[in-house]
C-alpha positions as CSV (number, residue, x, y, z in Angstrom):
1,X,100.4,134.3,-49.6
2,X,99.6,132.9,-46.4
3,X,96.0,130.6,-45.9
4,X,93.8,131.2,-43.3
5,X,93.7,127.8,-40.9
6,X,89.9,127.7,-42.3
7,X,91.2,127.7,-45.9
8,X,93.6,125.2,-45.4
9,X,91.5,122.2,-46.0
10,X,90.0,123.4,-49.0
11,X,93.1,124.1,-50.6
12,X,94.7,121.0,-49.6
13,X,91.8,119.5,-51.7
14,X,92.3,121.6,-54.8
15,X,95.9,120.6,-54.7
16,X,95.5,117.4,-54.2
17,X,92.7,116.5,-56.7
18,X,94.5,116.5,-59.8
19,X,96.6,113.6,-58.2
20,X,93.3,111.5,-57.1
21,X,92.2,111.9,-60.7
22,X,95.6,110.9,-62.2
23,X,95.4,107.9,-59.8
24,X,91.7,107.0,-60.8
25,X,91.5,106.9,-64.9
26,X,94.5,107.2,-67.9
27,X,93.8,107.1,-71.3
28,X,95.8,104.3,-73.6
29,X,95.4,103.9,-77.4
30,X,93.8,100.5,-78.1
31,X,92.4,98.5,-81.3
32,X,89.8,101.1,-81.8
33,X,91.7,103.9,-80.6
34,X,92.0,106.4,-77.7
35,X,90.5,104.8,-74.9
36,X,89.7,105.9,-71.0
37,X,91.3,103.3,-68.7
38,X,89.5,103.4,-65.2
39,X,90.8,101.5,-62.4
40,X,88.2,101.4,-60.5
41,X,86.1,98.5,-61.2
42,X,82.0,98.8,-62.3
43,X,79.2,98.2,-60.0
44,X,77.0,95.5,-59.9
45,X,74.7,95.3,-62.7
46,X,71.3,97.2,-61.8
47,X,68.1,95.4,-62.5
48,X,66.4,96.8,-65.2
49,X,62.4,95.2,-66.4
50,X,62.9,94.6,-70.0
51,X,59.7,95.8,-71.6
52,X,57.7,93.5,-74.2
53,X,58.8,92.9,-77.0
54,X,58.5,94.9,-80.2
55,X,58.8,93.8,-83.6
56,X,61.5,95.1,-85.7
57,X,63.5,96.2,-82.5
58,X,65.5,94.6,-80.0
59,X,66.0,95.8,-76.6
60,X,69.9,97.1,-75.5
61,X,70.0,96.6,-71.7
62,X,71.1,99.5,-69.4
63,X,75.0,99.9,-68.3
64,X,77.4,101.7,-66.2
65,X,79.7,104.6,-68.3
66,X,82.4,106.7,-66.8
67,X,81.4,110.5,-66.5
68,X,85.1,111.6,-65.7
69,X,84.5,111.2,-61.8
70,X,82.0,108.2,-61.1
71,X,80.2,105.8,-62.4
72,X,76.5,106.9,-63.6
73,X,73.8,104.4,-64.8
74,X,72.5,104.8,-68.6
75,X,69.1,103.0,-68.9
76,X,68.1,100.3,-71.6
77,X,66.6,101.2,-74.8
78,X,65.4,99.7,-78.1
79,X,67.3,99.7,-81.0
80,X,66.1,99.0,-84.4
81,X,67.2,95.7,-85.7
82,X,69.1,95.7,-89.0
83,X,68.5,92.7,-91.5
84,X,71.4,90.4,-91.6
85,X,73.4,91.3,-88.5
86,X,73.3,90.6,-84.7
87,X,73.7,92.3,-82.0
88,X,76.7,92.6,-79.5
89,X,76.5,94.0,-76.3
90,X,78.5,96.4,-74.8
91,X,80.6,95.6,-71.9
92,X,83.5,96.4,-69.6
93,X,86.5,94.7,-70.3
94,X,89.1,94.3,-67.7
95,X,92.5,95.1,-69.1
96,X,95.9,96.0,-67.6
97,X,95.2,98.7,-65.4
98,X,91.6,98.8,-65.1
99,X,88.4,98.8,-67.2
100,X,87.9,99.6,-70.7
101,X,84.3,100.4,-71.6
102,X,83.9,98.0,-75.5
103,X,80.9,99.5,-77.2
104,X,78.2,97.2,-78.9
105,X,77.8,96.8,-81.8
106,X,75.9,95.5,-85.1
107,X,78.2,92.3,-86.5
C-alpha cells in the first residue's frame, strides 16, 4: 500500500506512538503489587482552599494521578475519620525509573 504524502504524518504518528508510550510509563510488581512506573515526574502541587473543618471528618488534600497519557488533578475531599487510626497521605514516590503513585491510607 502506498501513503498519500498528506497521510504520511499521520501514520508516522500511529507508528510511532506505541514507542512514546513504552518510553513514558512500565508497570513493575512492588510490595503491594502491580504497579504503573511513570517516568515522567508530577507537577507542582496545585493550591487547593481547605474548607472548615468538620467534626468526625478529616480533609484528604487534592493530588496528581496518571490517566495512562498525562497527569490530571483529582480534588480534595473529606473522609470520615475512623476511631483509633491516623491518616497517611498519599504521595508519589520516586523510585528506579520514575514515579510510583503510594496510596493513603488509615494506620
Amino acid at each position: 500500500m502506498i501513503l498519500s504524502r498528506s497521510l504520511f504524518p499521520l501514520a508516522a504518528l500511529v507508528l510511532a506512538a506505541p514507542l512514546y508510550i513504552g518510553c513514558t510509563v512500565h508497570e513493575t510488581v512492588g510490595p503491594r503489587g502491580a504497579e504503573v512506573v511513570v517516568r515522567e515526574a508530577p507537577p507542582a502541587e496545585q493550591v487547593e482552599v481547605e474548607p472548615a473543618v468538620r467534626h468526625g471528618y478529616i480533609w484528604v488534600r487534592g493530588h496528581w494521578v496518571w490517566n495512562g497519557a498525562r497527569y490530571v488533578w483529582i480534588r480534595g475531599h473529606y473522609e470520615g475519620v475512623r476511631a483509633g487510626h491516623a491518616w497517611v497521605p498519599g504521595h508519589w514516590e520516586r523510585r528506579p525509573g520514575g514515579y510510583v503513585w503510594v496510596e493513603g491510607y488509615w494506620r
